[in-house]
mmCIF file of the C-alpha atoms, coordinates in Angstrom:
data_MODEL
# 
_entry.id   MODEL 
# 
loop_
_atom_site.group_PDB 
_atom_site.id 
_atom_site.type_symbol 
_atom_site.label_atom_id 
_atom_site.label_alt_id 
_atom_site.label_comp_id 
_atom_site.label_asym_id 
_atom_site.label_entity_id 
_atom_site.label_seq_id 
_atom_site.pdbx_PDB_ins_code 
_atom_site.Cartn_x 
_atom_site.Cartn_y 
_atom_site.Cartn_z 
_atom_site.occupancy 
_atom_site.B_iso_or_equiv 
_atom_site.pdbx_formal_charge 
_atom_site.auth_seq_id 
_atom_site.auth_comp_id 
_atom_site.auth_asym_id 
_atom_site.auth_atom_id 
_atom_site.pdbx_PDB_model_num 
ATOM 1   C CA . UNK A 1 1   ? 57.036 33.837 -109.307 1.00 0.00 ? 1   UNK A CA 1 
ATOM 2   C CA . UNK A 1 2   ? 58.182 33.917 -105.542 1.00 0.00 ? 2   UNK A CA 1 
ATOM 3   C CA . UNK A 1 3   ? 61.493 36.201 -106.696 1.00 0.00 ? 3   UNK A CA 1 
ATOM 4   C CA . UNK A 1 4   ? 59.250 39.230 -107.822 1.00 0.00 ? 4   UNK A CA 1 
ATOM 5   C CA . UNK A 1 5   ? 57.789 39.709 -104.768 1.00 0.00 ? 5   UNK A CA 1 
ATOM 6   C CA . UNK A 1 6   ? 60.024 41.719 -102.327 1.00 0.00 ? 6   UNK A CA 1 
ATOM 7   C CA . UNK A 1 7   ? 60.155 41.631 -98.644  1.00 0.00 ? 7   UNK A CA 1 
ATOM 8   C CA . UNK A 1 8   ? 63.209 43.684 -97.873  1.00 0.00 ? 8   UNK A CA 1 
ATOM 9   C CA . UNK A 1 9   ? 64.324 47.319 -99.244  1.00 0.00 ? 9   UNK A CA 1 
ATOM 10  C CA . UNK A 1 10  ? 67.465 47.796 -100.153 1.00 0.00 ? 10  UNK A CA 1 
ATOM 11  C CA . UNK A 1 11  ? 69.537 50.348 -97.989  1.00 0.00 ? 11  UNK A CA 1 
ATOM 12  C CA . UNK A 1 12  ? 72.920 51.439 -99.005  1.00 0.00 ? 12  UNK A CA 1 
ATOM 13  C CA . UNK A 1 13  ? 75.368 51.572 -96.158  1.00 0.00 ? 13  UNK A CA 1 
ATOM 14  C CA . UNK A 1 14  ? 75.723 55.577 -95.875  1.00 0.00 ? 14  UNK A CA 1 
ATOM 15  C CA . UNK A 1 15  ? 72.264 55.835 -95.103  1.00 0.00 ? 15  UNK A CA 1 
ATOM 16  C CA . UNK A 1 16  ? 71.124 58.047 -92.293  1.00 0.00 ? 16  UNK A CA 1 
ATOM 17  C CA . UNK A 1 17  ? 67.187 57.740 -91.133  1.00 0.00 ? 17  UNK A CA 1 
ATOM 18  C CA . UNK A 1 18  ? 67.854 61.187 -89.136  1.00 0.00 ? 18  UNK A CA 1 
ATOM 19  C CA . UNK A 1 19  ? 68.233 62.639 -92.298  1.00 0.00 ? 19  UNK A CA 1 
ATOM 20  C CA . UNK A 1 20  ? 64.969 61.940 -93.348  1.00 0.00 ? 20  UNK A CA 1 
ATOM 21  C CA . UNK A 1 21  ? 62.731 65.445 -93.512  1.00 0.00 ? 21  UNK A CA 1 
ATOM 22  C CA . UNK A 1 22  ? 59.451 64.799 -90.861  1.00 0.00 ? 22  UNK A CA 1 
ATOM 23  C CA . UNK A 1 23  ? 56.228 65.817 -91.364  1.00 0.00 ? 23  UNK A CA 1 
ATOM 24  C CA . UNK A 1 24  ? 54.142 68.212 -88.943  1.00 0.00 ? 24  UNK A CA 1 
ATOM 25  C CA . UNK A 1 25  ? 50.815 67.769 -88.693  1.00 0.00 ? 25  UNK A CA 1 
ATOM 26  C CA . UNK A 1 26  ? 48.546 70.179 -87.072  1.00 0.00 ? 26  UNK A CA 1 
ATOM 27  C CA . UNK A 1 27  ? 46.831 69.016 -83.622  1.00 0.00 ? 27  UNK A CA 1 
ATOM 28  C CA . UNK A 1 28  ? 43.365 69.376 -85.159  1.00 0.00 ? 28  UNK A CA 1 
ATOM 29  C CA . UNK A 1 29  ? 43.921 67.545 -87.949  1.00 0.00 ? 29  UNK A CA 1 
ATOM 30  C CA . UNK A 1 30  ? 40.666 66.356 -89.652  1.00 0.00 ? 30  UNK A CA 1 
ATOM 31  C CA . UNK A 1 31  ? 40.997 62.676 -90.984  1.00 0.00 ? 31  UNK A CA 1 
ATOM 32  C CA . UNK A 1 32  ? 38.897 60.907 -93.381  1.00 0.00 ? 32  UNK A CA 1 
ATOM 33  C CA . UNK A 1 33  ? 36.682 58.019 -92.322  1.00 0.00 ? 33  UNK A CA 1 
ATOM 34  C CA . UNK A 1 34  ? 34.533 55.554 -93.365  1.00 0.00 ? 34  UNK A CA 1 
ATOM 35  C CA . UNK A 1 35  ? 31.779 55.066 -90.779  1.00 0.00 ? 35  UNK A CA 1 
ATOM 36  C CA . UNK A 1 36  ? 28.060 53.873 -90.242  1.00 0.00 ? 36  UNK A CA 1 
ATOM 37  C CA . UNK A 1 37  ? 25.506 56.136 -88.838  1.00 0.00 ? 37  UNK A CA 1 
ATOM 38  C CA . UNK A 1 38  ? 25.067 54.690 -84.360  1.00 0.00 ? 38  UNK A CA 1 
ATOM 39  C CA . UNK A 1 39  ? 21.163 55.862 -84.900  1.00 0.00 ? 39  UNK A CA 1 
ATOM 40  C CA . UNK A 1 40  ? 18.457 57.011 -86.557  1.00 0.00 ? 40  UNK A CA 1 
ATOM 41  C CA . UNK A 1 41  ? 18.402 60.821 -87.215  1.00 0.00 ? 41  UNK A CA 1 
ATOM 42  C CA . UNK A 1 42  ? 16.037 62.716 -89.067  1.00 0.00 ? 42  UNK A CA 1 
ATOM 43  C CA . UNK A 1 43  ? 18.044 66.471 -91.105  1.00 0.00 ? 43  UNK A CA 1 
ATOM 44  C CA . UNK A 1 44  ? 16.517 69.720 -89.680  1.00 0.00 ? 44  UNK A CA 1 
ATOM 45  C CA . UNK A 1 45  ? 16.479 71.456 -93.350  1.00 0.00 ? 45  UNK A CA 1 
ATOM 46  C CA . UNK A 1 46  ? 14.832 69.266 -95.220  1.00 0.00 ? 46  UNK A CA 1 
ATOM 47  C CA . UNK A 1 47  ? 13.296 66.370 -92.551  1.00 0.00 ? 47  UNK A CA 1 
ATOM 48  C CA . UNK A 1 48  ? 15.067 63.544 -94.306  1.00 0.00 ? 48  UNK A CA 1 
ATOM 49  C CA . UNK A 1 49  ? 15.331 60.659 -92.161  1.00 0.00 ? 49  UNK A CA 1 
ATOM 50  C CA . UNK A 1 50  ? 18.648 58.988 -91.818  1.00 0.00 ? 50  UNK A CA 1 
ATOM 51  C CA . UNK A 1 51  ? 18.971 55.432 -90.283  1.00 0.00 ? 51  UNK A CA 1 
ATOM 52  C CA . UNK A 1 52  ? 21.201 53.612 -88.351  1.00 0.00 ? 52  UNK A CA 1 
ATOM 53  C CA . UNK A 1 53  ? 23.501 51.697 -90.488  1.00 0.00 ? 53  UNK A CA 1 
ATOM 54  C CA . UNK A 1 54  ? 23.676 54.425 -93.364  1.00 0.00 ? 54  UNK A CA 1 
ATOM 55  C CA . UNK A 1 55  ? 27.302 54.429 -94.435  1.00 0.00 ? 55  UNK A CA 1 
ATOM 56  C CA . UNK A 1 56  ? 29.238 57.915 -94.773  1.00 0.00 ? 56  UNK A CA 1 
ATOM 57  C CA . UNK A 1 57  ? 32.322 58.869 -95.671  1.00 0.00 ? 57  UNK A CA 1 
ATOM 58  C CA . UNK A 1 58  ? 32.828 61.549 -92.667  1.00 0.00 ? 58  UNK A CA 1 
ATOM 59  C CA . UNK A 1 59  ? 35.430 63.690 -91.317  1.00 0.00 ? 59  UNK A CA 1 
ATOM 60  C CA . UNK A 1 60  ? 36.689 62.853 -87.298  1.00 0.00 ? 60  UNK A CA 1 
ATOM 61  C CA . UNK A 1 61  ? 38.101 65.322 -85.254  1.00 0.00 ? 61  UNK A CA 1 
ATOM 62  C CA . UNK A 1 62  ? 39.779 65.376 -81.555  1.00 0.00 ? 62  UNK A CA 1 
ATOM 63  C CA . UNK A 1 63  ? 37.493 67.648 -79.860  1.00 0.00 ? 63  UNK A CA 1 
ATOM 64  C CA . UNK A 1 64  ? 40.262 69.532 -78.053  1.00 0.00 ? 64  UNK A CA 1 
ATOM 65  C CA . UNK A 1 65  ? 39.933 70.095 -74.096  1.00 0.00 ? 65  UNK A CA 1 
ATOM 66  C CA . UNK A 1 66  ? 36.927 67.863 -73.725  1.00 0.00 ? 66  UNK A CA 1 
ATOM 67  C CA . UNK A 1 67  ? 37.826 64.583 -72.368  1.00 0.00 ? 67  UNK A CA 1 
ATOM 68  C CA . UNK A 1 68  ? 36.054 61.602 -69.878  1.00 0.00 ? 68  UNK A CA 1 
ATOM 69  C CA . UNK A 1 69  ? 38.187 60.342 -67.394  1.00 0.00 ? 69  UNK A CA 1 
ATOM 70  C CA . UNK A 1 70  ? 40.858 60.223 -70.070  1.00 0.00 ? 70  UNK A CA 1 
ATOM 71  C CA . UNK A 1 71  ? 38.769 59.090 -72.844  1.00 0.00 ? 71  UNK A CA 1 
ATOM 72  C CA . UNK A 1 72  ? 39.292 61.148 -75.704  1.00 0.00 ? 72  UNK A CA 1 
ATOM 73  C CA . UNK A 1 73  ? 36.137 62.683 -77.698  1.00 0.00 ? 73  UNK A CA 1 
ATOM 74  C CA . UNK A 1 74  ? 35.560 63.082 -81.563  1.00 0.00 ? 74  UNK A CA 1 
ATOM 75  C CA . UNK A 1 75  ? 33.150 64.719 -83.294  1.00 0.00 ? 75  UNK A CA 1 
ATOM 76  C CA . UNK A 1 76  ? 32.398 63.375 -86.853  1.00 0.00 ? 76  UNK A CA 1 
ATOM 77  C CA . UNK A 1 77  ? 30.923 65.599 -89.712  1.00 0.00 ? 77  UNK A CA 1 
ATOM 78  C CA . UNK A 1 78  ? 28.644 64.087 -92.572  1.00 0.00 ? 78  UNK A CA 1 
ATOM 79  C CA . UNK A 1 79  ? 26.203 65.324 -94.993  1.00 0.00 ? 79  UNK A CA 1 
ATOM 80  C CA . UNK A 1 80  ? 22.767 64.795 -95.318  1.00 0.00 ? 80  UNK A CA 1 
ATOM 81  C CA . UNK A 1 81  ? 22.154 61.955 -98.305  1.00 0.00 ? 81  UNK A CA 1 
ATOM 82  C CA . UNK A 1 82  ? 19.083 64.123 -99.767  1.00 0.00 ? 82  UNK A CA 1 
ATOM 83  C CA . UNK A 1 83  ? 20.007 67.385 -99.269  1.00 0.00 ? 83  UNK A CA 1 
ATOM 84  C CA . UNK A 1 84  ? 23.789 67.735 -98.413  1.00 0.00 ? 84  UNK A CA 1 
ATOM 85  C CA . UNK A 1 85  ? 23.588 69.526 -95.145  1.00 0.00 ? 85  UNK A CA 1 
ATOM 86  C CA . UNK A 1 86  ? 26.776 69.219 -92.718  1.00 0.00 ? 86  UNK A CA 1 
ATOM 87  C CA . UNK A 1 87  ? 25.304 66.783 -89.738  1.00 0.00 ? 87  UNK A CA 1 
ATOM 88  C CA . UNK A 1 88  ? 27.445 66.989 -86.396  1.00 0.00 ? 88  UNK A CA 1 
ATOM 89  C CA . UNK A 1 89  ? 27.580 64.623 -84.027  1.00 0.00 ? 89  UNK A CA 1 
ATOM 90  C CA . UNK A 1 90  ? 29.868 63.813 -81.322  1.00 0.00 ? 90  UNK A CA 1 
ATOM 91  C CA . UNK A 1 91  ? 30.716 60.664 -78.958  1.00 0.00 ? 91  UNK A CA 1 
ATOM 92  C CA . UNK A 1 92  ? 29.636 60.471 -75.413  1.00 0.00 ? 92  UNK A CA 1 
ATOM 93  C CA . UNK A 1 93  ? 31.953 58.075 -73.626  1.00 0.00 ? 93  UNK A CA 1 
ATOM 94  C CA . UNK A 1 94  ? 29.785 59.001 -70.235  1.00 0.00 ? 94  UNK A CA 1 
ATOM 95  C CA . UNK A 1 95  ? 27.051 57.053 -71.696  1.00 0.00 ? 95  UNK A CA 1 
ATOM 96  C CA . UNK A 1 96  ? 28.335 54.795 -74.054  1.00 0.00 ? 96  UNK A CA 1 
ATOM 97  C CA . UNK A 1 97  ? 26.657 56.527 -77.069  1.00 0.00 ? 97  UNK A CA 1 
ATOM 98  C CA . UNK A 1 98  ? 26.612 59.394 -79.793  1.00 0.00 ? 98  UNK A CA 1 
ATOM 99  C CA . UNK A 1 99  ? 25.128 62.859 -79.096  1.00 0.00 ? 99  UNK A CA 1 
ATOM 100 C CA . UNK A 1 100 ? 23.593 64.785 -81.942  1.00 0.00 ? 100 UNK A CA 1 
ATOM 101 C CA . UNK A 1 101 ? 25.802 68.256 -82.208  1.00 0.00 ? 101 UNK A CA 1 
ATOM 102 C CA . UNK A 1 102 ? 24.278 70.312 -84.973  1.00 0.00 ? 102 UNK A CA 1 
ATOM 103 C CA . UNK A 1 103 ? 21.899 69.917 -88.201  1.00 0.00 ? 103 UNK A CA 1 
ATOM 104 C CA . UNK A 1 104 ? 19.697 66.575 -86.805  1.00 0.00 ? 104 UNK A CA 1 
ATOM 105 C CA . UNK A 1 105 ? 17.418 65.943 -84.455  1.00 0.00 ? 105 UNK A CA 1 
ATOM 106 C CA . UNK A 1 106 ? 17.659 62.281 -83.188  1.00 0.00 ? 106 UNK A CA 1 
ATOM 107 C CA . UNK A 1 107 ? 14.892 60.026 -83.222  1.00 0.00 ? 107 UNK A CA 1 
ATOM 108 C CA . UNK A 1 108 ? 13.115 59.325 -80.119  1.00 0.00 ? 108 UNK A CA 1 
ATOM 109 C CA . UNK A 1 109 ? 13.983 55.294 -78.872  1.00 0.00 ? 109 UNK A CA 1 
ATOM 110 C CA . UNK A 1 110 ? 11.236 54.636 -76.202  1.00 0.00 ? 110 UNK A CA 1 
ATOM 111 C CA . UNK A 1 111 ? 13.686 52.007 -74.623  1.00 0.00 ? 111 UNK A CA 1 
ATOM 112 C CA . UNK A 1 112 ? 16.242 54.642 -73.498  1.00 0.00 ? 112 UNK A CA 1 
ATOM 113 C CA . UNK A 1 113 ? 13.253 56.348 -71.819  1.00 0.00 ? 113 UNK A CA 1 
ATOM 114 C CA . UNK A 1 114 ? 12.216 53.095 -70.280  1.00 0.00 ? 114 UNK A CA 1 
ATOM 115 C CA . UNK A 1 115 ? 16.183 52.745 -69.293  1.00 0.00 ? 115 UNK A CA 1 
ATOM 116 C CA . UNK A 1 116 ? 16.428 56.220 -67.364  1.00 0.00 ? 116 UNK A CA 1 
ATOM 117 C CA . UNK A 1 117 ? 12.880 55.917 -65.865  1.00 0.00 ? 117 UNK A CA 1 
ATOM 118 C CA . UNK A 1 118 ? 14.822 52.709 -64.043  1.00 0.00 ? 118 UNK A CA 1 
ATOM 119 C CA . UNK A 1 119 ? 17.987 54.581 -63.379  1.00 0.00 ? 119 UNK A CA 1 
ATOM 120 C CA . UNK A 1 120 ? 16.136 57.382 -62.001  1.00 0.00 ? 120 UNK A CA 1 
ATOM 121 C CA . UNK A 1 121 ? 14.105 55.133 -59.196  1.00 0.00 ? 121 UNK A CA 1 
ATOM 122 C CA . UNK A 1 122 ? 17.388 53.205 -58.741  1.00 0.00 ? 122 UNK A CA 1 
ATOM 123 C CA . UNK A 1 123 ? 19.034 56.260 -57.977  1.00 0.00 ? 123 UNK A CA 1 
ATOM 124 C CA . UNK A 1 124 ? 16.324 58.016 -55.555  1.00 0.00 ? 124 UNK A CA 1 
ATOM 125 C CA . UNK A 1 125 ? 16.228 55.004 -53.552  1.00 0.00 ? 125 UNK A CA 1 
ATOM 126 C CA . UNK A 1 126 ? 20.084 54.864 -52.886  1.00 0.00 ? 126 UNK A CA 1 
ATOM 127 C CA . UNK A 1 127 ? 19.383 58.378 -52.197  1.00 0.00 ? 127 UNK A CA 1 
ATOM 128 C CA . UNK A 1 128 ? 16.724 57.852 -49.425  1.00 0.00 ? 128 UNK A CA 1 
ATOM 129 C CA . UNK A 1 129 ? 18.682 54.673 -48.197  1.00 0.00 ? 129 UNK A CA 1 
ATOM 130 C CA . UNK A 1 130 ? 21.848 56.303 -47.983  1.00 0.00 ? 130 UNK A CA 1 
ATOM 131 C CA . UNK A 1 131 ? 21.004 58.593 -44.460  1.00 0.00 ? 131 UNK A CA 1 
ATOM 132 C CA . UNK A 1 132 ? 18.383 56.260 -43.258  1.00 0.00 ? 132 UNK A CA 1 
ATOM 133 C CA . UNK A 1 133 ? 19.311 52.660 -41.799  1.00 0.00 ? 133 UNK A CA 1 
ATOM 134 C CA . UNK A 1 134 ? 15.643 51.518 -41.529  1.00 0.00 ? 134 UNK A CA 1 
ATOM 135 C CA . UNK A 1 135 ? 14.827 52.219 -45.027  1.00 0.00 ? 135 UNK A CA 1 
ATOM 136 C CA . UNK A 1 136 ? 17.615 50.731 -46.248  1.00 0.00 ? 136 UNK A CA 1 
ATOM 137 C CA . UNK A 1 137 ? 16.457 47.900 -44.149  1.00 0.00 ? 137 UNK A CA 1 
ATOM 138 C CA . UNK A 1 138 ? 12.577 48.050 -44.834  1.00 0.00 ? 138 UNK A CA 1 
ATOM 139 C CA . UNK A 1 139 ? 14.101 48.019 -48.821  1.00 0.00 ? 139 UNK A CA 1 
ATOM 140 C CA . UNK A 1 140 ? 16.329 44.898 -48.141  1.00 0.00 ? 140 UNK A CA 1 
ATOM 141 C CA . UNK A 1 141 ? 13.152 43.033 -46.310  1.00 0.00 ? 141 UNK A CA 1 
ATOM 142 C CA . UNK A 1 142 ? 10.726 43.833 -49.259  1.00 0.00 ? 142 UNK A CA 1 
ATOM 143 C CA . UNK A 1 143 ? 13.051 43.092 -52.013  1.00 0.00 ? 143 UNK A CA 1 
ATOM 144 C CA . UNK A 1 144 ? 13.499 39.380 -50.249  1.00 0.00 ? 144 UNK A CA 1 
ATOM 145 C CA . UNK A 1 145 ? 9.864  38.882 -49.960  1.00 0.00 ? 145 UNK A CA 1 
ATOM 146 C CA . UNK A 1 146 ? 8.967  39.829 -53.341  1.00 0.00 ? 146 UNK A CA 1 
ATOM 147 C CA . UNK A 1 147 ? 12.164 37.241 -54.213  1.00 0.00 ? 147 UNK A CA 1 
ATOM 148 C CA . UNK A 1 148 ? 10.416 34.456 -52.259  1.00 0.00 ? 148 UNK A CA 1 
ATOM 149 C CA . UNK A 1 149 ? 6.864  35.471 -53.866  1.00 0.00 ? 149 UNK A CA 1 
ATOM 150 C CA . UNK A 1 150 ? 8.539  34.855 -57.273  1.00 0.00 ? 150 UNK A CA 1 
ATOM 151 C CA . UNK A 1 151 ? 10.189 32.178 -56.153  1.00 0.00 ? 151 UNK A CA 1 
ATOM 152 C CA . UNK A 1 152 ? 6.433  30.336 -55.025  1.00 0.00 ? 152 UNK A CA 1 
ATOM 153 C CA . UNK A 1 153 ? 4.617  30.979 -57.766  1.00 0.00 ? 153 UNK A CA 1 
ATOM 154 C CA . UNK A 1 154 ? 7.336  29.257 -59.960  1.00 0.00 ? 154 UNK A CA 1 
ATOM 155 C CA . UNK A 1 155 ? 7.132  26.521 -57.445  1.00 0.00 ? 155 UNK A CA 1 
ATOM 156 C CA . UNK A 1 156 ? 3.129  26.421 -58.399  1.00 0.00 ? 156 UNK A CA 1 
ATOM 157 C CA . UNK A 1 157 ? 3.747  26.344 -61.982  1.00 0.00 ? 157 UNK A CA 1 
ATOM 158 C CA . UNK A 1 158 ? 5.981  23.677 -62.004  1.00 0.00 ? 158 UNK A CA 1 
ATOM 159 C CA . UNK A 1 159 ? 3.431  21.548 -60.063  1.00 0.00 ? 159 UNK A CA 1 
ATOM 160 C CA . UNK A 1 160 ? 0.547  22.573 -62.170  1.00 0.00 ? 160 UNK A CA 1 
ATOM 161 C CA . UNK A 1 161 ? 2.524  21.597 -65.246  1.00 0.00 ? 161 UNK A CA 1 
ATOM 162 C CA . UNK A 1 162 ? 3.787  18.111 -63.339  1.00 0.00 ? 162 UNK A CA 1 
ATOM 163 C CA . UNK A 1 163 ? -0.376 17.132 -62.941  1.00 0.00 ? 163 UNK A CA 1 
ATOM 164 C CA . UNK A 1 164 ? -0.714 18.066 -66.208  1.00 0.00 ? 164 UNK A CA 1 
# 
């Protein structure tokens, strides 16, 4: 049984690999893919809701002279599963996520709003901190005492449970 499988080709010794005709392929080449839908879209022509985890066989494309920090970008095009509408949507490497192009709408995810509610305060207080010593100060001195608040009440907890 083990002679009919073959590991090695057989090449005859006036064989030239430079010979060999090479195929051109066109920079925008669109290849076939198998992929899952990142999140939960809903089709703007007929309002069919798509979820995340829907497999699709897609088409992914280099999106040509868009790039982040080096990171290339695709876009992937799928159709709708109801009414066969081309859905675009395209990766965002800035954010670690998928942006909607064309043909959905994306569902709204009240976490992500609860994430750049954060981000924004995080980032107006580096802003306010980053001219002003004493805020930056006043911000350091009220983050410690709201650490050592945290850290008491634990502290009471613990001995509430213990005379328990």
């Amino acid at each position: 049984m083990g002679e009919r499988t073959v590991l090695n080709k057989y090449y005859p010794p006036d064989f030239d690999p430079s010979k060999l005709p090479r195929r051109r392929q066109p920079k925008n080449q669109q290849i076939k893919v198998r992929m899952m839908l990142p999140m939960s879209i809903r089709c703007n022509t007929c309002g069919n809701y798509i979820y995340k985890g829907t497999k699709f066989n897609s088409r992914k494309e280099d999106v040509i002279g868009e790039t982040y920090l080096v990171i290339q970008i695709f876009r992937f095009y799928f159709k709708c599963t109801k009414c066969s509408a081309e859905i675009t949507i395209k990766t965002d490497p800035q954010n670690s996520d998928y942006a909607v192009e064309s043909g959905a709408t994306r569902n709204f995810e009240p976490w992500r709003a609860d994430d750049e509610v954060l981000e924004n305060a995080k980032r107006k207080r580096e802003d306010e901190e980053m001219g002003d010593a004493m805020k930056s100060l006043e911000n350091r001195t009220l983050e410690s005492k709201r650490e050592m608040d945290i850290l008491a009440a634990l502290d009471e907890m613990k001995s509430m449970k213990v005379k328990h």
